[in-house]
DRENDO-1510 file (C-alpha; in Angstrom, 1 decimal, always signed):
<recs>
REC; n; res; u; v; w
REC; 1; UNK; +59.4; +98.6; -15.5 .
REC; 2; UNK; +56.1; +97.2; -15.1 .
REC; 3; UNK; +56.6; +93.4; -14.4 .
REC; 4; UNK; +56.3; +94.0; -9.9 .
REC; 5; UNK; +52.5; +94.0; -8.9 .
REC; 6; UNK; +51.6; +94.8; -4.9 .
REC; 7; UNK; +53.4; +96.8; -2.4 .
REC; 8; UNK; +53.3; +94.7; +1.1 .
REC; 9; UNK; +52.9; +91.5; -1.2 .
REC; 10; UNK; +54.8; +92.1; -3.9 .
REC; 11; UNK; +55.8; +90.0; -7.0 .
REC; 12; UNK; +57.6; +90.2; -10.1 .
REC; 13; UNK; +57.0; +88.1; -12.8 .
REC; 14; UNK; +59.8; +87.0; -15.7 .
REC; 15; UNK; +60.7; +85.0; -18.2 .
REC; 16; UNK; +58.9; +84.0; -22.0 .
REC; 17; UNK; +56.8; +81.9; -23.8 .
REC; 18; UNK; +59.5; +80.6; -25.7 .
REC; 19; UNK; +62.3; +81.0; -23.2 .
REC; 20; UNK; +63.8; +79.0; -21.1 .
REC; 21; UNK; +60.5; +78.8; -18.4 .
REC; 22; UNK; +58.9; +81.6; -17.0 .
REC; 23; UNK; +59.3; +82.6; -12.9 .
REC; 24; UNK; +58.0; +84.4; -10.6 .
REC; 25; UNK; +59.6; +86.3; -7.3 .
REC; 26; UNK; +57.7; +86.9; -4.1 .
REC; 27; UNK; +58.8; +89.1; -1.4 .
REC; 28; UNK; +57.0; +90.0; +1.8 .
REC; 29; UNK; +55.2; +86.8; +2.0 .
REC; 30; UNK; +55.5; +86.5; +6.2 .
REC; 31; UNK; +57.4; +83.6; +7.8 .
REC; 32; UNK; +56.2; +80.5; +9.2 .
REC; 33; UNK; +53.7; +79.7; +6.5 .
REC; 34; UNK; +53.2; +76.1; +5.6 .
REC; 35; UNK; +54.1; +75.8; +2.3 .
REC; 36; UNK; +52.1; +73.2; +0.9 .
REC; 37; UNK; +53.6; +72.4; -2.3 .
REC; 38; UNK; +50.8; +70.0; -3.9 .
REC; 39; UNK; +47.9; +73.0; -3.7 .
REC; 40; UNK; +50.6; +74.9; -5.6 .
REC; 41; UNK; +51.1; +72.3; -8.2 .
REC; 42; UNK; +47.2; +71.5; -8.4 .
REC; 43; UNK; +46.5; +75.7; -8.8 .
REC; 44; UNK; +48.7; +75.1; -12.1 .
REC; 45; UNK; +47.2; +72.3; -13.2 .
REC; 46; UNK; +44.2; +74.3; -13.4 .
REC; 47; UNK; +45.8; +76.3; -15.3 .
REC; 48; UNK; +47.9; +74.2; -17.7 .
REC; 49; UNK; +47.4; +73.9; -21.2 .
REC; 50; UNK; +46.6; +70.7; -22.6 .
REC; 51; UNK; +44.2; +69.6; -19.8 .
REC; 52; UNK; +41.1; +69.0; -21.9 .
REC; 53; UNK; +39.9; +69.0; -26.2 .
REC; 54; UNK; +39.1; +72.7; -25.8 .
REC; 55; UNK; +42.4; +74.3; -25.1 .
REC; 56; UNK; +46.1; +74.4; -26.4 .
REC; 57; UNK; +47.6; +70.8; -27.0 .
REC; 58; UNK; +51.0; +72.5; -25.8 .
REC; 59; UNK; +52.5; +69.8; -23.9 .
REC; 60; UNK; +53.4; +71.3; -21.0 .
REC; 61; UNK; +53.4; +70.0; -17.0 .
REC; 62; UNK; +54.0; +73.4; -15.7 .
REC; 63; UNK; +55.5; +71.7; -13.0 .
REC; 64; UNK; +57.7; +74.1; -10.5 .
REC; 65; UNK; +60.5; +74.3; -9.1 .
REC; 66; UNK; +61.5; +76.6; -5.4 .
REC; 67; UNK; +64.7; +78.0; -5.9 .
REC; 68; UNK; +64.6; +80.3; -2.9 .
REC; 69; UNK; +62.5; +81.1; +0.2 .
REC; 70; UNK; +61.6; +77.2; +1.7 .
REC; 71; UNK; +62.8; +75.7; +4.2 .
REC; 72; UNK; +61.4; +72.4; +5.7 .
REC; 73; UNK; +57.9; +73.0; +4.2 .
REC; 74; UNK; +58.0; +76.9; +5.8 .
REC; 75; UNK; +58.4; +80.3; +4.3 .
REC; 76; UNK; +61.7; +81.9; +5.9 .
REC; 77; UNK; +60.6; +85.5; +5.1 .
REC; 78; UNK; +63.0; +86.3; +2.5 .
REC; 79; UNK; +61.9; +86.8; -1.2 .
REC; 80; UNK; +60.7; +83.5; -2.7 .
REC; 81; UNK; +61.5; +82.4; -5.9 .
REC; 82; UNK; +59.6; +80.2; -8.1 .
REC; 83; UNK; +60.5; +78.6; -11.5 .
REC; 84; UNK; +58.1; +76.9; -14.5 .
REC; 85; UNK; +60.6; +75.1; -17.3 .
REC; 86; UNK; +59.2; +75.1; -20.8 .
REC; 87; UNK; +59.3; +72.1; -21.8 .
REC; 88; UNK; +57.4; +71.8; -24.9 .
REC; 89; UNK; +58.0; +75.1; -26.8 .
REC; 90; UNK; +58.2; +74.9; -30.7 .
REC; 91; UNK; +59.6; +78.0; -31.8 .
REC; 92; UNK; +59.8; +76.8; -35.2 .
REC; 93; UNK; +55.8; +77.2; -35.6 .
REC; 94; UNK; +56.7; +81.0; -35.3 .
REC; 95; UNK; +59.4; +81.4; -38.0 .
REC; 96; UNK; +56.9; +82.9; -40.6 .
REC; 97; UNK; +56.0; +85.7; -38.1 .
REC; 98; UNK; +59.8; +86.9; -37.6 .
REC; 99; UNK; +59.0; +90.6; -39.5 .
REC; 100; UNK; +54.8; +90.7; -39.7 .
REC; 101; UNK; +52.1; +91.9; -37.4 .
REC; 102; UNK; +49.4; +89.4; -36.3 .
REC; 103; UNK; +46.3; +91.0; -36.5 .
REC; 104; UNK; +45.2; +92.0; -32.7 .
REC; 105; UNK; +48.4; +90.9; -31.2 .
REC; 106; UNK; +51.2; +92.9; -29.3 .
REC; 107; UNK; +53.9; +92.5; -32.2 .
REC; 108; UNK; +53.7; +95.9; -34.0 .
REC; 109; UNK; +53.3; +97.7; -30.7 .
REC; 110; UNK; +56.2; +96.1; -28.8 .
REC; 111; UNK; +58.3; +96.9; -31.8 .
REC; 112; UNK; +57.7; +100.3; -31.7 .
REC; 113; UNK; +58.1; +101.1; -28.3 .
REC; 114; UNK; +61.4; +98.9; -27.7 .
REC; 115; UNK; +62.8; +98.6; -31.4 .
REC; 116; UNK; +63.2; +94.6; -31.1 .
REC; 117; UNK; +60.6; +91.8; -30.1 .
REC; 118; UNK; +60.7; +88.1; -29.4 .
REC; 119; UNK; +58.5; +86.8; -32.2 .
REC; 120; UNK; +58.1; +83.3; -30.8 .
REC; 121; UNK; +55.2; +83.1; -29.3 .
REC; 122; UNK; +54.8; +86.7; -28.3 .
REC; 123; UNK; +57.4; +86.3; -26.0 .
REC; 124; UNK; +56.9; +88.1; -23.2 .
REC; 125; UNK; +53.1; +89.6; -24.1 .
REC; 126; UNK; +52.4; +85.6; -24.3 .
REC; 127; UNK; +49.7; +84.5; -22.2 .
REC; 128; UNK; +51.8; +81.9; -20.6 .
REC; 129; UNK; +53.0; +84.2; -18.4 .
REC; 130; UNK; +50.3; +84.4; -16.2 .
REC; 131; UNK; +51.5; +81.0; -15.2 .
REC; 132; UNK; +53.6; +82.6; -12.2 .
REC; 133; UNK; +50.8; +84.6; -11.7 .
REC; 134; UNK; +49.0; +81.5; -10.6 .
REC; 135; UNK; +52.0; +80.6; -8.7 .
REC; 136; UNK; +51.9; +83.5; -7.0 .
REC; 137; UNK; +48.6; +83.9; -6.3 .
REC; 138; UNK; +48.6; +80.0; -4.4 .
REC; 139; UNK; +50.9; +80.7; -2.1 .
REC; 140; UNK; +48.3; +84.5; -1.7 .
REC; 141; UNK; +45.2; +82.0; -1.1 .
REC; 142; UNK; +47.5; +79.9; +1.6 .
REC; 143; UNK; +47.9; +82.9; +3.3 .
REC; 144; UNK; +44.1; +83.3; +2.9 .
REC; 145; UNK; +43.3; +80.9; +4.8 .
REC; 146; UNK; +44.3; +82.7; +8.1 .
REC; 147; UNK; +40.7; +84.7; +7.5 .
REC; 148; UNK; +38.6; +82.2; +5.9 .
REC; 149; UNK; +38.2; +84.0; +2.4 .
REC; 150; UNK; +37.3; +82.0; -0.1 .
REC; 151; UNK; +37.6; +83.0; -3.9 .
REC; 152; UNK; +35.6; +81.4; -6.7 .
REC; 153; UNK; +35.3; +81.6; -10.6 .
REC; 154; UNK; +33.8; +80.4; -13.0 .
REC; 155; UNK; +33.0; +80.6; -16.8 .
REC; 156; UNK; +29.4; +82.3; -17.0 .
REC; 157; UNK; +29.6; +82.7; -20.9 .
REC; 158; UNK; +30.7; +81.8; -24.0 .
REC; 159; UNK; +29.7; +84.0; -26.7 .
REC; 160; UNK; +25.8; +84.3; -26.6 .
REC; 161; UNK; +25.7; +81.6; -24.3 .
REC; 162; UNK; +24.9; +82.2; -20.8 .
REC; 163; UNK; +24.6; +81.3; -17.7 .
REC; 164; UNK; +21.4; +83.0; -16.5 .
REC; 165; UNK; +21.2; +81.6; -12.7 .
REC; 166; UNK; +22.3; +84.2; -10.0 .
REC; 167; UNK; +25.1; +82.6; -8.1 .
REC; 168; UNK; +23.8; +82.1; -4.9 .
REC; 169; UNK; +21.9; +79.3; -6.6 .
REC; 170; UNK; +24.5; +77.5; -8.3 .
REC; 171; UNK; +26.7; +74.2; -7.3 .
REC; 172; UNK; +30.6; +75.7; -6.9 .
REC; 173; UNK; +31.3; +71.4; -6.8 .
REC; 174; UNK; +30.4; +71.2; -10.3 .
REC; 175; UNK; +32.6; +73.8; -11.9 .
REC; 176; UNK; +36.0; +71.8; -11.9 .
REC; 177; UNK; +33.7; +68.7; -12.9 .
REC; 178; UNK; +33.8; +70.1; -16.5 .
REC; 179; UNK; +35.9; +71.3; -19.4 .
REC; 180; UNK; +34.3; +75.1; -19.4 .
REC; 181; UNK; +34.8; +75.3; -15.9 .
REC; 182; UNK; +30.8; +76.2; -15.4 .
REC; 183; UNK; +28.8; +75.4; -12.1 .
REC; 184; UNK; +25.7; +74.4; -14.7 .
REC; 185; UNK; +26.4; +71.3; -16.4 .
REC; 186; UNK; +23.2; +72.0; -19.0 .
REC; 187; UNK; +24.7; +75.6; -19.6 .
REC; 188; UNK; +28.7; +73.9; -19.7 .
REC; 189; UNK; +27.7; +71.0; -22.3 .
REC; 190; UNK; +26.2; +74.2; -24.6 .
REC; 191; UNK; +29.2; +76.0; -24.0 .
REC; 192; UNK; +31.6; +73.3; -24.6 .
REC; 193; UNK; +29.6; +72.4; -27.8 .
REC; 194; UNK; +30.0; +75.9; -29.3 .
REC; 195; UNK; +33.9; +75.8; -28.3 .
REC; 196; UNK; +34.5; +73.0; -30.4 .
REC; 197; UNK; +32.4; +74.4; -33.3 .
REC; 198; UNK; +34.2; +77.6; -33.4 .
REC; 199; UNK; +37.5; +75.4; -32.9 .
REC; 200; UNK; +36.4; +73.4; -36.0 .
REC; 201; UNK; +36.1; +76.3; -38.3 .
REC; 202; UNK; +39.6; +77.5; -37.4 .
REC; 203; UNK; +38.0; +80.6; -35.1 .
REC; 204; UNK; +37.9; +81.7; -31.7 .
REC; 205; UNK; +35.3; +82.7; -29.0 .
REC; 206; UNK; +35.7; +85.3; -26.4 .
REC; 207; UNK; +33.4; +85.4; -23.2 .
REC; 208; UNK; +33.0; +86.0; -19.5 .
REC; 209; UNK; +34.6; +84.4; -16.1 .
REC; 210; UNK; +32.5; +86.0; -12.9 .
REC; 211; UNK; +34.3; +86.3; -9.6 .
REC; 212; UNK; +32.8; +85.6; -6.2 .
REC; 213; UNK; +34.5; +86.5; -2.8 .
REC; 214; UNK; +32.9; +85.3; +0.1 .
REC; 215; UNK; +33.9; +85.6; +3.9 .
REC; 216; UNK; +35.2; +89.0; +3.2 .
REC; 217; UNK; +36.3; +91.2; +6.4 .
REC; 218; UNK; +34.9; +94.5; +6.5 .
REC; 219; UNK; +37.0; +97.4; +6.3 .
REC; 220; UNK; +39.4; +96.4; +3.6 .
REC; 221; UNK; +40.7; +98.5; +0.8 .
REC; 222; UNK; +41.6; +102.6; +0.8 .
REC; 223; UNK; +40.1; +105.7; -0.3 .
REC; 224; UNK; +40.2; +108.3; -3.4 .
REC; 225; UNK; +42.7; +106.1; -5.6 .
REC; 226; UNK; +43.9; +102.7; -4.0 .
REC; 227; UNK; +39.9; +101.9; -3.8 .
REC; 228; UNK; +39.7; +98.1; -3.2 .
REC; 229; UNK; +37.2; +97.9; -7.0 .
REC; 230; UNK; +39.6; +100.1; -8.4 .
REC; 231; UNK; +42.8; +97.7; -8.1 .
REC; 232; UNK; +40.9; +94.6; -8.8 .
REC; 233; UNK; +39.8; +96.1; -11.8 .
REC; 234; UNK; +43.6; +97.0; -12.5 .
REC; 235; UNK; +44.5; +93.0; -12.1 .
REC; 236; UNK; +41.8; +92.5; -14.1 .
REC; 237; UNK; +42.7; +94.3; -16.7 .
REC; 238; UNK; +46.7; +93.4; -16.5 .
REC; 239; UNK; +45.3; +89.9; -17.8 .
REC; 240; UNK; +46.4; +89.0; -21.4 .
REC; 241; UNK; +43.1; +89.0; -23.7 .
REC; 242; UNK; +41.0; +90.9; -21.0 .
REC; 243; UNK; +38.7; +93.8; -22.5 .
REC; 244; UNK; +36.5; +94.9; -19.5 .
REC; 245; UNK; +35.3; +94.6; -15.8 .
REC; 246; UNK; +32.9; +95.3; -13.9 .
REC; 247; UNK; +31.8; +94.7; -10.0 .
REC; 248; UNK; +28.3; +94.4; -8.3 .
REC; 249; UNK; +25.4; +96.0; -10.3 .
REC; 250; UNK; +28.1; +97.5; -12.8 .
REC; 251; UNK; +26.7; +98.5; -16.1 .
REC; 252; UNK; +23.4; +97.4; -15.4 .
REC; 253; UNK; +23.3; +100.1; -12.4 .
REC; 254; UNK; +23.6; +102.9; -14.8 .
REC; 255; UNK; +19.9; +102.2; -15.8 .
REC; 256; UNK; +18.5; +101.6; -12.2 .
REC; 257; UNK; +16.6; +104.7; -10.0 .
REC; 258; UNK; +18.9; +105.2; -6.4 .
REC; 259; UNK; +15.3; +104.4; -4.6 .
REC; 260; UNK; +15.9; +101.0; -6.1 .
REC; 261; UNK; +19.9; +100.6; -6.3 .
REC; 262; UNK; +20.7; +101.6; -2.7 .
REC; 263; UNK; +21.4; +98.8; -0.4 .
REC; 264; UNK; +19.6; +99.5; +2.6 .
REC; 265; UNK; +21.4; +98.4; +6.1 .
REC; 266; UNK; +20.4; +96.4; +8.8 .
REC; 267; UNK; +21.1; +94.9; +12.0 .
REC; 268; UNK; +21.3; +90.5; +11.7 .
REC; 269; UNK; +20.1; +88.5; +14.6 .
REC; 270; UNK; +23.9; +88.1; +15.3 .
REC; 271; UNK; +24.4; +92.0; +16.1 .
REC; 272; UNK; +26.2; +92.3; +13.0 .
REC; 273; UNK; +25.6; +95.1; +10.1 .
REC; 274; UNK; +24.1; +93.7; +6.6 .
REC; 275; UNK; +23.0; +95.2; +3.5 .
REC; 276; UNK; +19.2; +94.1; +2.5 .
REC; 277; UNK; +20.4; +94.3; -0.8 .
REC; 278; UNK; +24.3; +93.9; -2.3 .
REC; 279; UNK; +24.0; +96.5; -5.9 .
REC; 280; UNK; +27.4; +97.8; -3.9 .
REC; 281; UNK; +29.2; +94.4; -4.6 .
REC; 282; UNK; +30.5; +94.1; -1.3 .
REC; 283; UNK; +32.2; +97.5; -1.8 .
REC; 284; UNK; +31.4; +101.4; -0.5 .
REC; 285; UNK; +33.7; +104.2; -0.6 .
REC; 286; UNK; +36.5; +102.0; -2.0 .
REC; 287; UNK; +36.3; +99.6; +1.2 .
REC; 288; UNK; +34.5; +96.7; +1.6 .
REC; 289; UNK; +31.5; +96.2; +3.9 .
REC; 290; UNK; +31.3; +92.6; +4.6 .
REC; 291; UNK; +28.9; +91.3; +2.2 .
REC; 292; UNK; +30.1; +89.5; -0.8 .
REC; 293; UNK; +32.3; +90.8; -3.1 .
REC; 294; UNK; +31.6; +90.2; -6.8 .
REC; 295; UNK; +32.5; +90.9; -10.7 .
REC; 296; UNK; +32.1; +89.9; -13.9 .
REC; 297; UNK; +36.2; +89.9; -16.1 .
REC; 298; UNK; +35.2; +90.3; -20.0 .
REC; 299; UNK; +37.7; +88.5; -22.3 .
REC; 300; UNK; +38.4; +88.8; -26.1 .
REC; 301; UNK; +38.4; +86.2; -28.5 .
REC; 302; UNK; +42.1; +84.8; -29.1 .
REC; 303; UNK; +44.0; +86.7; -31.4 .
REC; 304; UNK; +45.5; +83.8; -33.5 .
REC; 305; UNK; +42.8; +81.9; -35.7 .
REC; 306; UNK; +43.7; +79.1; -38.6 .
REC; 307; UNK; +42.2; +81.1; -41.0 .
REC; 308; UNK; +43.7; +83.4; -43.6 .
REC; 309; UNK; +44.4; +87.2; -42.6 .
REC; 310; UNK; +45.6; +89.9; -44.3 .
REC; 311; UNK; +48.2; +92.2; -42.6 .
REC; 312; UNK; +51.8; +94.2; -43.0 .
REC; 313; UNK; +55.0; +93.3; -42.1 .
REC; 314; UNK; +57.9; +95.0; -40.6 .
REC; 315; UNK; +58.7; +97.1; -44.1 .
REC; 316; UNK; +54.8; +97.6; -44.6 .
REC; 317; UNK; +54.1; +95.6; -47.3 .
REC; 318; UNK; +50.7; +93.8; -47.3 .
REC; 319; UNK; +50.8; +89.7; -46.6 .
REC; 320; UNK; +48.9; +86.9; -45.5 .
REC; 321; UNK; +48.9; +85.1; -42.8 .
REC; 322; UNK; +47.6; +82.0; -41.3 .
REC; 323; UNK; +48.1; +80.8; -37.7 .
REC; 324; UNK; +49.8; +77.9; -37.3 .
REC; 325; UNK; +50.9; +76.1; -33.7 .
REC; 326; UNK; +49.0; +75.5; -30.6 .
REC; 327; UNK; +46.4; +78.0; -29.5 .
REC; 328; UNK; +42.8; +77.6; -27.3 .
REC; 329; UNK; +39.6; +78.4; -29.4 .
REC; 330; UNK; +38.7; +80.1; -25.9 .
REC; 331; UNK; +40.9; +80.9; -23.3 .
REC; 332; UNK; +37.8; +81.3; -20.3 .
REC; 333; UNK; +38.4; +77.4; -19.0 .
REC; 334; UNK; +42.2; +78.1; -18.6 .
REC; 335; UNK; +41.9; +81.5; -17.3 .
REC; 336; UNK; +39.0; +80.9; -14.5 .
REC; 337; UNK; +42.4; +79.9; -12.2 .
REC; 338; UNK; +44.3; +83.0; -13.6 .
REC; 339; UNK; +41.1; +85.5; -12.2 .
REC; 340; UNK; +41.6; +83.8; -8.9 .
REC; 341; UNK; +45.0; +84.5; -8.4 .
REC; 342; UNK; +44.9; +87.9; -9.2 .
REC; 343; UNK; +41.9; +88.0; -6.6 .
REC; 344; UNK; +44.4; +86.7; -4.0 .
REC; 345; UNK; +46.9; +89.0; -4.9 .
REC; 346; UNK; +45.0; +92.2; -4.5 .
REC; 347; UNK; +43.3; +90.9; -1.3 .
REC; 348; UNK; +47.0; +89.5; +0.4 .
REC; 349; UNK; +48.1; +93.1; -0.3 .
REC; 350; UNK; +45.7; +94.6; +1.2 .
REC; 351; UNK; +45.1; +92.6; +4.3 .
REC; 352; UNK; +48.4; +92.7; +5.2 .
REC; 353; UNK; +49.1; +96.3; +5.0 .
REC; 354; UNK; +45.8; +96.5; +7.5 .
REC; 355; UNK; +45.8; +95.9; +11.0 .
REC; 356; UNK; +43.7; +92.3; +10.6 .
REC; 357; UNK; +47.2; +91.1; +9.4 .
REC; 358; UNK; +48.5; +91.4; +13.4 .
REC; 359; UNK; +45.3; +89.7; +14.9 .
</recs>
């Protein structure tokens, strides 16, 4: 019931961690686009586990297939279907797991609501579903393109460390020019460093990904309950292992006077309307003003550690577990793509349902 996310640009997401692949189709996606098929494939590779030390040695390519929707390099207009094989799933590393509860995991909760779960891998609550989000969300940014918006995120902490630097002053270039996926190298070789000491004791770290969205048209998103901050925080939040968000001054706002908070407006030397300040994050009333958007995603620590746990199983007798398989220490490198996509999701389904989409 809840897999379809968007209403102009919609997209329903399937398959399972264990299953066969996972897929993902998109309808409303106008004809005529250029379909560029490598930015697709590099968006997962972003994404793709196995890419550095600090993540899941899952051997996957995550290289996809287009079953529907192309033809000669253009979108024809009708749904488009998109399709990830598993290659390198190992069930087998989940057989202990068949009747207990993982601490912090989805397996007692999918098996009361629907009576039977896929154990392997969390099946469908596995994070390696949001690989079709990222599909998804590449062809989103190629539509993008039309308005010059440009989406950016990065990790800006790892536990307690932290990336102190306001982003207009950091170097985007340098994010995807290390592991963590941080625009500081000082702050990303700190970060990296605790990754692999949390990986070393069998633990995990959770921390933050911030979100930037520049070039942003004014005038985009709708009042009362389809605000434009309310449905990013939504995508946000649909993200396996996310635990909060927040956009422009968020929680730090709450301790702030309005004589200091309110963004003032004023007239630029090209005639066009400006905040003197951006507390609003780009956004007022649920629609955004033009200035840049931004937001901080929250993430948990992964759920499966390599160290003992104690929990019930399906009768509700107590055992012990241990994790066993592939897992990332810290999932923020790997999902710094995922928080993009979403990004272009929301904004595609907006902008086409306004009347920039017909200029």
């Amino acid at each position: 019931m809840s897999n379809t996310f968007g209403k102009k640009f919609r997209i329903t997401t399937f398959g399972e961690s264990h299953g066969a692949g996972i897929g993902v189709v998109i309808d409303g996606c106008p004809a005529g686009l250029a379909f560029e098929e490598a930015f697709i494939q590099a968006e997962l590779d972003r994404r793709r586990p196995a890419q550095s030390a600090i993540v899941t040695q899952r051997k996957e390519s995550d290289t996809f297939e287009v079953l529907a929707g192309v033809f000669e390099g253009k979108t024809t207009g009708v749904p488009i279907t998109l399709w990830i094989p598993n290659q390198n799933a190992k069930s087998q590393d989940y057989a202990h797991l068949a009747s207990a509860y993982r601490p912090s995991h989805a397996d007692y909760t999918y098996q009361a609501k629907y009576g039977h779960r896929d154990h392997r891998g969390g099946g469908r609550s596995s994070a390696r579903e949001t690989a079709a989000r990222v599909a998804a969300g590449a062809v989103a940014k190629l539509l993008l393109k039309r308005w010059g918006i440009l989406i950016t995120a990065y990790t800006s902490q790892v536990g307690k460390v932290c990336l102190e630097l306001p982003y207009q002053m950091l170097d985007f270039a340098v994010i995807e020019r290390n592991p963590v996926r941080c625009p500081d190298l000082a702050t990303a070789e700190k970060m990296e460093a605790l990754i692999r000491e949390v990986r070393k004791d069998g633990d995990t770290i959770g921390g933050i990904i911030s979100c930037i969205i520049q070039h942003m048209p004014v005038g985009i998103g709708e009042p009362v309950f389809d605000k434009l901050h309310a449905v990013l925080g939504k995508a946000m939040l649909s993200i396996q292992a996310v635990k909060g968000f927040e956009y422009g001054s968020g929680f730090e706002g709450a301790t702030m006077r309005g004589s200091a908070h309110n963004d003032a407006f004023y007239v630029d030397d090209a005639g066009k309307v400006r905040t003197k300040t951006n507390h609003s994050g780009g956004i007022q009333g649920g629609i955004s003003n033009g200035e840049d958007i931004y937001f901080k995603v929250a993430f948990k620590p992964v759920a499966t550690i390599m160290q003992p746990q104690t929990t019930i199983n399906e009768k509700g007798e107590s055992v012990l577990l241990e994790g066993k398989g592939r897992h990332d220490p810290c999932v923020l490198p790997r999902a710094v793509p995922i928080v993009e996509a979403m990004t272009a999701l929301v904004l595609i389904d907006f902008l086409l349902a306004s009347p920039l989409s017909n200029s």
